[in-house]
TORVEXMAR-249455 format. One record per atom (N, C-alpha, C, CB): atom name; z, y, x; residue number from 1; residue in three letters. Coordinates in Angstrom, 3 decimals, decimal comma. Glycine has a CB too. Example, Ala and Ser with C-alpha at 12.3 -4.5 7.8 and 13.67 -1.06 7.14 Angstrom:
<atoms>
<atom "N"; <7,800; -5,690; 13,190>; 1; "ALA">
<atom "CA"; <7,800; -4,500; 12,300>; 1; "ALA">
<atom "C"; <7,800; -3,300; 13,200>; 1; "ALA">
<atom "CB"; <9,046; -4,473; 11,308>; 1; "ALA">
<atom "N"; <7,080; -2,250; 12,850>; 2; "SER">
<atom "CA"; <7,140; -1,060; 13,670>; 2; "SER">
<atom "C"; <7,870; 0,030; 12,900>; 2; "SER">
<atom "CB"; <5,725; -0,598; 14,084>; 2; "SER">
</atoms>
This chain:
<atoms>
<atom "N"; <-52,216; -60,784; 20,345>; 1; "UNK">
<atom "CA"; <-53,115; -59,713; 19,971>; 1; "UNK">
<atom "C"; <-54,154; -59,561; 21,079>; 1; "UNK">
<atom "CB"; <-52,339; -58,379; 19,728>; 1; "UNK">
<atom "N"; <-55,657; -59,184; 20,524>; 2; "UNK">
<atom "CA"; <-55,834; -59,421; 21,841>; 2; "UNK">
<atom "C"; <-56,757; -57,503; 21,417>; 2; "UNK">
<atom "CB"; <-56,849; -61,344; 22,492>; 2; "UNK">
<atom "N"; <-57,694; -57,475; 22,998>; 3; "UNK">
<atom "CA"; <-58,135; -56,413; 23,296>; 3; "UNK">
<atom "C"; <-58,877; -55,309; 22,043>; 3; "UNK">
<atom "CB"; <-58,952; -56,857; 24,317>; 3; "UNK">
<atom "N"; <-59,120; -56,146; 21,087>; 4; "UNK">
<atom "CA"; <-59,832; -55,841; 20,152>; 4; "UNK">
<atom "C"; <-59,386; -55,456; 18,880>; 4; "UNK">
<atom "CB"; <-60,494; -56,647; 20,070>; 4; "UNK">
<atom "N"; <-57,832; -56,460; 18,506>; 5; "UNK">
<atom "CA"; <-57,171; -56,068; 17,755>; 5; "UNK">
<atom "C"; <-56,260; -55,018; 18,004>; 5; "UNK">
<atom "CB"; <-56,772; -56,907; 17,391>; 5; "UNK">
<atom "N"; <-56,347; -54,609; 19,259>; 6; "UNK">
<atom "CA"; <-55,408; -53,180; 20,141>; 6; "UNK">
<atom "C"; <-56,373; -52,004; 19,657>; 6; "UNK">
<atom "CB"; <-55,361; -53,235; 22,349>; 6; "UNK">
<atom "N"; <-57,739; -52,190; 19,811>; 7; "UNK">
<atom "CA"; <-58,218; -51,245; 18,934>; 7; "UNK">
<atom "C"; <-58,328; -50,790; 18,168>; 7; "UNK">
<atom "CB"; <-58,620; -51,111; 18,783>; 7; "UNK">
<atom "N"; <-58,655; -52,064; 16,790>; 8; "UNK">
<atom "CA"; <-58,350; -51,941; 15,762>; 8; "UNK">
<atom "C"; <-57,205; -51,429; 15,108>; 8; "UNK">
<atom "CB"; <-58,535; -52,719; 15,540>; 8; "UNK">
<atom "N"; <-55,870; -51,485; 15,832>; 9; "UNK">
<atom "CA"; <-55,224; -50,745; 15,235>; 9; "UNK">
<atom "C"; <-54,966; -49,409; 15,752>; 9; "UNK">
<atom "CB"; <-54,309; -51,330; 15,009>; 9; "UNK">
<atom "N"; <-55,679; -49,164; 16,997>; 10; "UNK">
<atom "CA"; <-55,507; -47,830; 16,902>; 10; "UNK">
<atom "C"; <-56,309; -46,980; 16,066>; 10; "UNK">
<atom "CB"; <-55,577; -47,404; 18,008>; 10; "UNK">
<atom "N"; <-56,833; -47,524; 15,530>; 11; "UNK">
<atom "CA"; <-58,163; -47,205; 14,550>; 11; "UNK">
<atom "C"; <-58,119; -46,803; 13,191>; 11; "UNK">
<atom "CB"; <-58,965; -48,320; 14,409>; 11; "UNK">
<atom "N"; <-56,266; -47,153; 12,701>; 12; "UNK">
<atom "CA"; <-55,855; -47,361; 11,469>; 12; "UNK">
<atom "C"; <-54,671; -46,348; 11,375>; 12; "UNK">
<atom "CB"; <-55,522; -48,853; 11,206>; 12; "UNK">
<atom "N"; <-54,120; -46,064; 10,127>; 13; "UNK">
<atom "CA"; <-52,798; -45,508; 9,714>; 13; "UNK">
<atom "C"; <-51,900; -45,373; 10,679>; 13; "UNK">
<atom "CB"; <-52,188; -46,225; 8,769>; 13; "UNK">
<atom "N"; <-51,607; -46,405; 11,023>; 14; "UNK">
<atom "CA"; <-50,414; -46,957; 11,829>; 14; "UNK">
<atom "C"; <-50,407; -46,557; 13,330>; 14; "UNK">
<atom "CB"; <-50,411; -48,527; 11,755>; 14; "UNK">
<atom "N"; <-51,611; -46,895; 13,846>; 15; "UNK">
<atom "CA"; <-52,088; -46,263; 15,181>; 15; "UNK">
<atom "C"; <-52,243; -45,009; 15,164>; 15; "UNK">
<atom "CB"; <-53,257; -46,708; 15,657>; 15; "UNK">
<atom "N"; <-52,401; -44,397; 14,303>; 16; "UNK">
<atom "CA"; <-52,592; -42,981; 14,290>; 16; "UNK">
<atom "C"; <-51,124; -42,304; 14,266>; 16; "UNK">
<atom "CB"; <-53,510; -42,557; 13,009>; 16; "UNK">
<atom "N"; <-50,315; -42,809; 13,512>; 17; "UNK">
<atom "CA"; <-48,840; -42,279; 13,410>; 17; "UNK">
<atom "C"; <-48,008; -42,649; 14,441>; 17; "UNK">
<atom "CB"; <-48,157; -42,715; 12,220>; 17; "UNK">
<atom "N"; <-48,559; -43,721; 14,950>; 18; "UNK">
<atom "CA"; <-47,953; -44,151; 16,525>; 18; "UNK">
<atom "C"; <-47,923; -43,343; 17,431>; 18; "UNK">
<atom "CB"; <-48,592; -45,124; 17,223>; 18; "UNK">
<atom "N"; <-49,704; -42,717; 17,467>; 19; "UNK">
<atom "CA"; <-50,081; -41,661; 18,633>; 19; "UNK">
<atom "C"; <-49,306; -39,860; 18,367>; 19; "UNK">
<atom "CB"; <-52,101; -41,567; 18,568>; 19; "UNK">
<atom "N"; <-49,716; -39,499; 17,031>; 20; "UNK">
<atom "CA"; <-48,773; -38,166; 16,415>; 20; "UNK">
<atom "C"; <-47,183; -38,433; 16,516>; 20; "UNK">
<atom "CB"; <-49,115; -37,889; 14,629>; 20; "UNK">
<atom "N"; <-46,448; -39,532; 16,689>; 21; "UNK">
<atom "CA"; <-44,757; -39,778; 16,877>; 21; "UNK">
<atom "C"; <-45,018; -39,568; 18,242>; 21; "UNK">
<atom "CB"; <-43,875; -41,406; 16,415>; 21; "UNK">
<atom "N"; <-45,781; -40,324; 19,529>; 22; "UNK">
<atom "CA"; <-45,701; -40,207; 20,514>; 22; "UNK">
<atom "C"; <-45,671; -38,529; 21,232>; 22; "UNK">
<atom "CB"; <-46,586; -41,063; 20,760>; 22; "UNK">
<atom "N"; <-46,601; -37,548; 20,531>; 23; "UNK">
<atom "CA"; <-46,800; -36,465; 21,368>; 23; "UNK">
<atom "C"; <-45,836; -35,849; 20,751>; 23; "UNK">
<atom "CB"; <-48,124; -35,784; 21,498>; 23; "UNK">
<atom "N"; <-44,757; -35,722; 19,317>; 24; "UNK">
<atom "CA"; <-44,206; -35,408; 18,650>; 24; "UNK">
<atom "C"; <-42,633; -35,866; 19,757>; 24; "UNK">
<atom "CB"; <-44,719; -35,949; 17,237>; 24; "UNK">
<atom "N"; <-42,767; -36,976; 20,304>; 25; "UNK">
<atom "CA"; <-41,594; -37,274; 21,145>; 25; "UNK">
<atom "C"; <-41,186; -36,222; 22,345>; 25; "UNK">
<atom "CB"; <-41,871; -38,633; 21,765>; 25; "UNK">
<atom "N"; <-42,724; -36,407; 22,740>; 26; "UNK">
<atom "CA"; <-43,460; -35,805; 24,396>; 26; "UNK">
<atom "C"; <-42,913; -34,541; 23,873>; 26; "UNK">
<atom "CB"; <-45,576; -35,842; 24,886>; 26; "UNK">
<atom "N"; <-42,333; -33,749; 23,154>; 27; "UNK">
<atom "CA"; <-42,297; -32,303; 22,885>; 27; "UNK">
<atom "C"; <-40,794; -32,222; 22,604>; 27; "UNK">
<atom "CB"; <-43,313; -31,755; 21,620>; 27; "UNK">
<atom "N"; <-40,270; -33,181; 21,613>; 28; "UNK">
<atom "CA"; <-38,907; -33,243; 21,162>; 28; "UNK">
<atom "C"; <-37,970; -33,514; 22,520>; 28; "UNK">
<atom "CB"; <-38,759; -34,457; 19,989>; 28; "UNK">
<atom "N"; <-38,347; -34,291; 23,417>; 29; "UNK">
<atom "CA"; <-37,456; -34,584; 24,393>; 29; "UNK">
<atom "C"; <-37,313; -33,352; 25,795>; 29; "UNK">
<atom "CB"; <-37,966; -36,063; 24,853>; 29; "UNK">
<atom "N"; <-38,691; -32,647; 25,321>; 30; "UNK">
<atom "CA"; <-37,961; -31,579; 26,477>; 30; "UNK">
<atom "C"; <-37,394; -30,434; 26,296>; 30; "UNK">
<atom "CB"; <-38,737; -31,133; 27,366>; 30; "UNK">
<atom "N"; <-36,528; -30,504; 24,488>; 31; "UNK">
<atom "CA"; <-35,208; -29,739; 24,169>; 31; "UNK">
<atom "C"; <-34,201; -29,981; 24,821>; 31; "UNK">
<atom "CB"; <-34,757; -29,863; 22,999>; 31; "UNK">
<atom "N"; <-34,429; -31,099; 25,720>; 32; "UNK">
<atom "CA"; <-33,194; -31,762; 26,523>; 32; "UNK">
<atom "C"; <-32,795; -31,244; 27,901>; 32; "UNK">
<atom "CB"; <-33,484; -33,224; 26,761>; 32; "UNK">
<atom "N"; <-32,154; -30,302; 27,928>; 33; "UNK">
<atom "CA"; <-31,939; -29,398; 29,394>; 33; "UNK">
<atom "C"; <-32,151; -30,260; 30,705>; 33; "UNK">
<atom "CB"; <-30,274; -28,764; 29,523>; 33; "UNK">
<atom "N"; <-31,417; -31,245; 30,799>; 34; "UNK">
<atom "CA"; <-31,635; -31,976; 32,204>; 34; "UNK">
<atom "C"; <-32,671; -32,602; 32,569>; 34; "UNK">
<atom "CB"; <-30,842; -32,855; 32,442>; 34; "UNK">
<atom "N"; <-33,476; -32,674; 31,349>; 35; "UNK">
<atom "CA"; <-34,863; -33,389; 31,513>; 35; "UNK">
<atom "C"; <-35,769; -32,996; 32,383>; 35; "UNK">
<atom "CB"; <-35,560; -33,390; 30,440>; 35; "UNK">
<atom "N"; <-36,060; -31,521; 32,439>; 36; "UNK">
<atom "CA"; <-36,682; -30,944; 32,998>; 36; "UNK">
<atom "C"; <-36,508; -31,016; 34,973>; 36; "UNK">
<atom "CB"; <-36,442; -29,806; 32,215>; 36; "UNK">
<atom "N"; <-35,339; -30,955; 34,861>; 37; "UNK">
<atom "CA"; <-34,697; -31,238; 36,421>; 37; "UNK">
<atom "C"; <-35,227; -33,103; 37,175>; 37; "UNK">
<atom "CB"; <-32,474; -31,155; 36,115>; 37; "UNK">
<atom "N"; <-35,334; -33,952; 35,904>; 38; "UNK">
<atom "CA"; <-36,406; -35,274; 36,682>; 38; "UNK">
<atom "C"; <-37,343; -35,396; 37,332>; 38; "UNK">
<atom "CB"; <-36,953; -35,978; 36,128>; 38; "UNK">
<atom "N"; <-37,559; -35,962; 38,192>; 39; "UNK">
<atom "CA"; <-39,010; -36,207; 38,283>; 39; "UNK">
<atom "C"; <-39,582; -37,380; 37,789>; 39; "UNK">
<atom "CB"; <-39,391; -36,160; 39,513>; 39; "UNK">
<atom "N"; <-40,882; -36,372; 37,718>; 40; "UNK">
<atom "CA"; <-42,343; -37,370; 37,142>; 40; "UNK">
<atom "C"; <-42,065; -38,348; 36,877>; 40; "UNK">
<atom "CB"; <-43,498; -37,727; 37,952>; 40; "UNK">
<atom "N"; <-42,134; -39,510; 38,195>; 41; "UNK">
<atom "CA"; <-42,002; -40,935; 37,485>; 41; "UNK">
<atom "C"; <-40,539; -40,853; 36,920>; 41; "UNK">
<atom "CB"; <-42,214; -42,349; 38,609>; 41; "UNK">
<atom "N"; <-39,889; -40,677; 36,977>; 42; "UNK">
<atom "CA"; <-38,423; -40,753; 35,956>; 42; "UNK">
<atom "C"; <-38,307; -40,537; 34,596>; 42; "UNK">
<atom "CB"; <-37,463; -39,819; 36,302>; 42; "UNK">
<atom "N"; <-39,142; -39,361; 34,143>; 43; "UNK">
<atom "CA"; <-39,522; -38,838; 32,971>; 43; "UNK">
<atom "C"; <-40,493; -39,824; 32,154>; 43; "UNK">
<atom "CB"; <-40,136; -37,526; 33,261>; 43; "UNK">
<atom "N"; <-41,547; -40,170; 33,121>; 44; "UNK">
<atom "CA"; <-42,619; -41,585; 32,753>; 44; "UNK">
<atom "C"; <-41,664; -42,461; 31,848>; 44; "UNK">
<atom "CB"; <-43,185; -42,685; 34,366>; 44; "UNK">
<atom "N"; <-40,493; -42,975; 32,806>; 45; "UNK">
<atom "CA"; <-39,796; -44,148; 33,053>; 45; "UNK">
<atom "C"; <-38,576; -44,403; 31,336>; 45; "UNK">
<atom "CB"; <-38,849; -43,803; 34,853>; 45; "UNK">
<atom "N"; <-38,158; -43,228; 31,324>; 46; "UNK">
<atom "CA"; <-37,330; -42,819; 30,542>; 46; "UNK">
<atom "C"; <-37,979; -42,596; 29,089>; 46; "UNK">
<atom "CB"; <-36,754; -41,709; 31,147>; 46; "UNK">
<atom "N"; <-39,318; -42,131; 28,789>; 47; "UNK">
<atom "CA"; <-40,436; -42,089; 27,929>; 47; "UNK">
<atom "C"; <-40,917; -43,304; 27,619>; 47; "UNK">
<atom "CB"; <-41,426; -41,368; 28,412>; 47; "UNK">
<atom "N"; <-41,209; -44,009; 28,326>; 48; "UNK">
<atom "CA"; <-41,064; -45,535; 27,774>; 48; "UNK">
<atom "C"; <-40,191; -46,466; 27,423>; 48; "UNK">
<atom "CB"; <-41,442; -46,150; 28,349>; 48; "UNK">
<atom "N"; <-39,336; -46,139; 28,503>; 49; "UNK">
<atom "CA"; <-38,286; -46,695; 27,863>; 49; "UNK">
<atom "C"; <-37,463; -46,851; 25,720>; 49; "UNK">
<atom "CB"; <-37,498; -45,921; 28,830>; 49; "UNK">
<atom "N"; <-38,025; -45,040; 25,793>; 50; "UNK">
<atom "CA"; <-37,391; -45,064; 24,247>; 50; "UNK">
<atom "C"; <-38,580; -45,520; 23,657>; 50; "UNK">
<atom "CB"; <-36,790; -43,544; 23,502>; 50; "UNK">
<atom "N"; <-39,817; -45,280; 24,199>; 51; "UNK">
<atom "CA"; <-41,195; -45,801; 23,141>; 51; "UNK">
<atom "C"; <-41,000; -46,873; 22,705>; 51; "UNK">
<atom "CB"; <-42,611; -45,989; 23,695>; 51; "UNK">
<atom "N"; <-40,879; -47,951; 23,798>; 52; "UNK">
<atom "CA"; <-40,948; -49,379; 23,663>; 52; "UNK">
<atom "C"; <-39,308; -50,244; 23,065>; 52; "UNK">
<atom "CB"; <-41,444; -49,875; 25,308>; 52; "UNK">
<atom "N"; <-38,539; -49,078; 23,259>; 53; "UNK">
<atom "CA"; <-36,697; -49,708; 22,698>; 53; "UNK">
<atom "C"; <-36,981; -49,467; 20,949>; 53; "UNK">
<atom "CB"; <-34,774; -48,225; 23,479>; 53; "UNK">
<atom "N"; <-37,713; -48,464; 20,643>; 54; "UNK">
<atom "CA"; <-37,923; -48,234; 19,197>; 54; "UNK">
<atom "C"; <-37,913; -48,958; 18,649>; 54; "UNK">
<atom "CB"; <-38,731; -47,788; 18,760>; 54; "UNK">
<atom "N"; <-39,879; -49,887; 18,349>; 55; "UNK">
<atom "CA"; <-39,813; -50,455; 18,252>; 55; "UNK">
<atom "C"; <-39,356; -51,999; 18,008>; 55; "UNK">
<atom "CB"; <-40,029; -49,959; 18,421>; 55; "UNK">
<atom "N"; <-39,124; -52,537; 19,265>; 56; "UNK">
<atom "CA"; <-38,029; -53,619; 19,494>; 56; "UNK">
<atom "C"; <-36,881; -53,606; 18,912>; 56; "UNK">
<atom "CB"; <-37,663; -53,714; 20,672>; 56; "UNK">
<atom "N"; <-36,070; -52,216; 18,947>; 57; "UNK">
<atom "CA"; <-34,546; -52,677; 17,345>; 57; "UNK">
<atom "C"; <-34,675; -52,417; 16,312>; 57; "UNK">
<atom "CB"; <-33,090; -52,042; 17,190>; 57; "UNK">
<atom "N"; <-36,052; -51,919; 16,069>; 58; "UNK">
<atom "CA"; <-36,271; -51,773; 14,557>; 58; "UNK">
<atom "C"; <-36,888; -53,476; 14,526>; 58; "UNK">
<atom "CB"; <-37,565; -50,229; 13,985>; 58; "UNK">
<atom "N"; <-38,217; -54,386; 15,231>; 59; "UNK">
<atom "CA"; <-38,035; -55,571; 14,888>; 59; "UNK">
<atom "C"; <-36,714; -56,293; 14,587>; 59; "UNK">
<atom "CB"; <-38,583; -56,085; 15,691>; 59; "UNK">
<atom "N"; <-35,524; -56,071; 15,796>; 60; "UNK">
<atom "CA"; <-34,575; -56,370; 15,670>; 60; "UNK">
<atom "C"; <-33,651; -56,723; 14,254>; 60; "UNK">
<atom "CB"; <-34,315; -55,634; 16,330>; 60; "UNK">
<atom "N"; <-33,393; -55,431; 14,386>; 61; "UNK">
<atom "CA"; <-32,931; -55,147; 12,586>; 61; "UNK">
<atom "C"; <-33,583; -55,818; 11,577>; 61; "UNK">
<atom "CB"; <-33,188; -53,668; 12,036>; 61; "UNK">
<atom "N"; <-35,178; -56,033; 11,517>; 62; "UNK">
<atom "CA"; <-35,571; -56,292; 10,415>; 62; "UNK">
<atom "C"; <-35,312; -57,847; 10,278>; 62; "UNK">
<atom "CB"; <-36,911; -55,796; 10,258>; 62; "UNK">
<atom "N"; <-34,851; -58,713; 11,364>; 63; "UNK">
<atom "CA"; <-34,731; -60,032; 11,146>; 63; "UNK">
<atom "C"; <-33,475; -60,158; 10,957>; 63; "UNK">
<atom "CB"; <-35,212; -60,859; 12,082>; 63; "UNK">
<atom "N"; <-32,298; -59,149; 11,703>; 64; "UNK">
<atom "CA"; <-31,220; -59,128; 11,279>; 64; "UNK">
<atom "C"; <-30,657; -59,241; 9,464>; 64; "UNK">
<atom "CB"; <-30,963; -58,053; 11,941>; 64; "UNK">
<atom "N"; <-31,684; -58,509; 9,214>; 65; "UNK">
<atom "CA"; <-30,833; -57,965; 7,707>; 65; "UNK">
<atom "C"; <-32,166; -58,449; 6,527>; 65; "UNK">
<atom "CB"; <-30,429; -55,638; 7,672>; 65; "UNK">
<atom "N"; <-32,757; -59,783; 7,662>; 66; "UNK">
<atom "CA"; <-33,833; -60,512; 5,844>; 66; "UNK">
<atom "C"; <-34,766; -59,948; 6,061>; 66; "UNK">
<atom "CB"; <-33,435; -60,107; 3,944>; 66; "UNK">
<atom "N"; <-35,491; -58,870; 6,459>; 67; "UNK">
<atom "CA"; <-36,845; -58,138; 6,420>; 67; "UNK">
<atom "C"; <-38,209; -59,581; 6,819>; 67; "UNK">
<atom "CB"; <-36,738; -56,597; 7,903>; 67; "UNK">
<atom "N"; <-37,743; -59,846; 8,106>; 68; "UNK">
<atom "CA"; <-38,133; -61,001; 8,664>; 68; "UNK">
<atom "C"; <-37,314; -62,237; 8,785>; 68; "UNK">
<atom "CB"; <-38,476; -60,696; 9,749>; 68; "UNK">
<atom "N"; <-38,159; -63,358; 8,479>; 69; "UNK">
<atom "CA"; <-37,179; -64,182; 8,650>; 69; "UNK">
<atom "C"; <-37,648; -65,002; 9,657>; 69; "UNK">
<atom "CB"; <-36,770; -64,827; 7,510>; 69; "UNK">
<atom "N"; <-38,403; -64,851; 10,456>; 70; "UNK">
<atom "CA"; <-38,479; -65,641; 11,832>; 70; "UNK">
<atom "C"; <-39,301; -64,998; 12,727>; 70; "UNK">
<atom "CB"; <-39,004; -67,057; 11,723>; 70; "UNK">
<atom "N"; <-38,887; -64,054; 13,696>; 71; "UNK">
<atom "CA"; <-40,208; -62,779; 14,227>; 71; "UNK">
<atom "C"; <-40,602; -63,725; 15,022>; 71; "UNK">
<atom "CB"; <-39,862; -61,052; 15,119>; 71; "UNK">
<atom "N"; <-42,275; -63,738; 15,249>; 72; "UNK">
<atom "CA"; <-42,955; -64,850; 16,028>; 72; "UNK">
<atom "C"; <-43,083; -64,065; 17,161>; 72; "UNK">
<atom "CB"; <-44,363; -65,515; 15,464>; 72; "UNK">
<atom "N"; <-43,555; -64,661; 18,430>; 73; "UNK">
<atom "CA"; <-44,113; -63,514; 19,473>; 73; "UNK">
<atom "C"; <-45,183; -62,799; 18,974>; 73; "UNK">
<atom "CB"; <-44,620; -64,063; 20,818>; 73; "UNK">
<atom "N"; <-45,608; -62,941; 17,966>; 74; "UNK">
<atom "CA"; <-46,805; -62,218; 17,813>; 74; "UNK">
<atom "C"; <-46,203; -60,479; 17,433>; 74; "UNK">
<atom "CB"; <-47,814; -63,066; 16,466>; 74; "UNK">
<atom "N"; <-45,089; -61,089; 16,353>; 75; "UNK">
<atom "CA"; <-44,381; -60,163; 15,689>; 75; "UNK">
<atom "C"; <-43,866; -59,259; 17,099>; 75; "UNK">
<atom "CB"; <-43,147; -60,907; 14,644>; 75; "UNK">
<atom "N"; <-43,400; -59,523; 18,089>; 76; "UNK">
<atom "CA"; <-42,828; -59,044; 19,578>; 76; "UNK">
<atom "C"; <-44,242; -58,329; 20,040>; 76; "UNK">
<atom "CB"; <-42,230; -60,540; 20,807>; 76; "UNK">
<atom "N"; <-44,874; -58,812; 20,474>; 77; "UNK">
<atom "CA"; <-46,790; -58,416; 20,714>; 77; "UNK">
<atom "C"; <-46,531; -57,452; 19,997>; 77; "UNK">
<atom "CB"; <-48,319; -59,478; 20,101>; 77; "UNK">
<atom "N"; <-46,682; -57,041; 19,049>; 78; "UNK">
<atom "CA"; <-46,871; -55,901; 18,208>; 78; "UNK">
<atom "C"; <-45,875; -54,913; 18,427>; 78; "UNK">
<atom "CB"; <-46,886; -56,250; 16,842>; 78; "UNK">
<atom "N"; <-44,796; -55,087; 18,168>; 79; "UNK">
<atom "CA"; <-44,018; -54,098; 18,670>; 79; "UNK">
<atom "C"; <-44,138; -53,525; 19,965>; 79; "UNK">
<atom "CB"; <-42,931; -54,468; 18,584>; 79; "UNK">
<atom "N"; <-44,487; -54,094; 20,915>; 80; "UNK">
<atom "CA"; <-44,661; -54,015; 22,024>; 80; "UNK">
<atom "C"; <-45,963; -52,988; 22,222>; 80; "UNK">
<atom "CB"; <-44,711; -55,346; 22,502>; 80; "UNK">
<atom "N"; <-47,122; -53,268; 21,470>; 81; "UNK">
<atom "CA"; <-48,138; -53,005; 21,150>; 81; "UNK">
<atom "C"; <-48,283; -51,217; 20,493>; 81; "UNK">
<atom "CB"; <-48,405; -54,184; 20,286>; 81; "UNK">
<atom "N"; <-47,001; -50,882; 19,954>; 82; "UNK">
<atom "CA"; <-46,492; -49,959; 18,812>; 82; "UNK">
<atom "C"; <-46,269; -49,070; 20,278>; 82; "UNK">
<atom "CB"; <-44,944; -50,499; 17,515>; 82; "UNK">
<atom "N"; <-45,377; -49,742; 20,679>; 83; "UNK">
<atom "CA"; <-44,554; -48,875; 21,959>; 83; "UNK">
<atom "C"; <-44,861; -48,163; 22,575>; 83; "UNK">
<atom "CB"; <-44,140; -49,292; 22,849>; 83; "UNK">
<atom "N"; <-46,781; -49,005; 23,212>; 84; "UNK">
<atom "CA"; <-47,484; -48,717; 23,863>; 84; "UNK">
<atom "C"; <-48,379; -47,972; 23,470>; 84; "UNK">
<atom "CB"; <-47,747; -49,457; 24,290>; 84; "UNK">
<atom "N"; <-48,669; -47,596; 22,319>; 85; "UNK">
<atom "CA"; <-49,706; -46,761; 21,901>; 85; "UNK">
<atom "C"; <-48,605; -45,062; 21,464>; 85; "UNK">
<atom "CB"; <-50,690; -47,738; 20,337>; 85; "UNK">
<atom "N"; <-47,595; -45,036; 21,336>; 86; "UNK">
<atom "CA"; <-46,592; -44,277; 21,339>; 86; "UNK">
<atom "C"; <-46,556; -43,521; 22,887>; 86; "UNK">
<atom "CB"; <-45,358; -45,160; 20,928>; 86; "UNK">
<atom "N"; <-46,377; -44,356; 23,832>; 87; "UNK">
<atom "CA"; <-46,306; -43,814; 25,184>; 87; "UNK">
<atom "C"; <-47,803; -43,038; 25,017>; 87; "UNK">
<atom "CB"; <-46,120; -45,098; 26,547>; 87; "UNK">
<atom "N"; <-48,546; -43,546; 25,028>; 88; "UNK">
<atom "CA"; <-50,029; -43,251; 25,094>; 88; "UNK">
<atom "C"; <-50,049; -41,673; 24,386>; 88; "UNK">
<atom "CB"; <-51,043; -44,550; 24,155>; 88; "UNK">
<atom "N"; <-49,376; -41,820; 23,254>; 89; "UNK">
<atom "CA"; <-49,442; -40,609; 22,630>; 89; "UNK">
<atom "C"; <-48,742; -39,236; 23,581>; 89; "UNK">
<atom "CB"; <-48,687; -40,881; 21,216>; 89; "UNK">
<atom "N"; <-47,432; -39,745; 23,773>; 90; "UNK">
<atom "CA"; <-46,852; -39,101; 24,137>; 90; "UNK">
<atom "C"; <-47,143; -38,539; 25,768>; 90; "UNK">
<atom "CB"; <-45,873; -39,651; 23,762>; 90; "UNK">
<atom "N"; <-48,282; -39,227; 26,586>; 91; "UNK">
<atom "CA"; <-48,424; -38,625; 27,970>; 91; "UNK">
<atom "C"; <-49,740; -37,811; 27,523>; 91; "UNK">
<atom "CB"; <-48,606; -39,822; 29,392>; 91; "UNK">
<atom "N"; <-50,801; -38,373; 26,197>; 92; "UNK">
<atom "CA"; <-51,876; -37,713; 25,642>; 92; "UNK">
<atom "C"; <-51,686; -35,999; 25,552>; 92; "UNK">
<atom "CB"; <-52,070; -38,384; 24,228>; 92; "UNK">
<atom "N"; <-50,078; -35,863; 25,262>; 93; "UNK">
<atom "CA"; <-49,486; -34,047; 25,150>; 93; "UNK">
<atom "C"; <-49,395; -33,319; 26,376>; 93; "UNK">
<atom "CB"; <-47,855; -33,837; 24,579>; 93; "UNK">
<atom "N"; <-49,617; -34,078; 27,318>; 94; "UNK">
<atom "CA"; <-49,215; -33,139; 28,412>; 94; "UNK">
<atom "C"; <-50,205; -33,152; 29,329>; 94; "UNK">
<atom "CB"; <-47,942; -33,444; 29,075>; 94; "UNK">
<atom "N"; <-51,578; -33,294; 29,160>; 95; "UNK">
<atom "CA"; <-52,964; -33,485; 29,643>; 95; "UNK">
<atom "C"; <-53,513; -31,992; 29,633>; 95; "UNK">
<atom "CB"; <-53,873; -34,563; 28,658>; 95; "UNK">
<atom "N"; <-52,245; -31,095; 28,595>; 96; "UNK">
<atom "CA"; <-52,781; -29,511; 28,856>; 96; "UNK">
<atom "C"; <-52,394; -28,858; 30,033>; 96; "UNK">
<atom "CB"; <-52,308; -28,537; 27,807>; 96; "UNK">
<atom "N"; <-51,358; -29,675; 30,740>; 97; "UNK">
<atom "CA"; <-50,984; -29,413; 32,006>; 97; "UNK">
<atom "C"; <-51,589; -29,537; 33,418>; 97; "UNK">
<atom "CB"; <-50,138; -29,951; 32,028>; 97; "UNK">
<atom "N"; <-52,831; -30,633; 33,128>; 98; "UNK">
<atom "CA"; <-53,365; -30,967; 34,514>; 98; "UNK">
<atom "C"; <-54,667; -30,033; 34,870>; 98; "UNK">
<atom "CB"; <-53,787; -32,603; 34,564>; 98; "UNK">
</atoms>
């Protein structure tokens, strides 16, 4: 994928529901009592972590069970791609803070 098609899809359906799940995360996860007690980069760390794991076992699954039947790297790129525009969303929520 390259720089352009990163736009393009943020540009679309998909990118858009990427970015609204992301700040939708950024909000859901600090129902989580101990969360608050992290620091910064930990919280970063831990926020990507689920952005980008999403993705990746839902590709997972889908080759598991026939959806896909051979995920290319491109198919990986993208997910990856998903992850990242998710994080994006999700640090986009807390910009009312700075």
């Amino acid at each position: 994928m390259t720089w352009c098609d990163a736009l393009e899809t943020m540009r679309t359906v998909q990118g858009v529901v990427a970015i609204i799940f992301g700040v939708g995360l950024s909000y859901l996860i600090e129902y989580w009592p101990k969360f608050e007690e992290l620091d910064a980069k930990i919280k970063r760390l831990v926020i990507v972590g689920i952005c980008l794991t999403v993705p990746l076992v839902a590709l997972g699954l889908a080759w598991a069970t026939g959806c896909v039947a051979n995920p290319t790297g491109e198919d990986v790129w993208q997910a990856v791609m998903v992850g990242g525009v998710v994080f994006l969303g999700s640090q986009f929520a807390h910009t009312r803070e700075l």
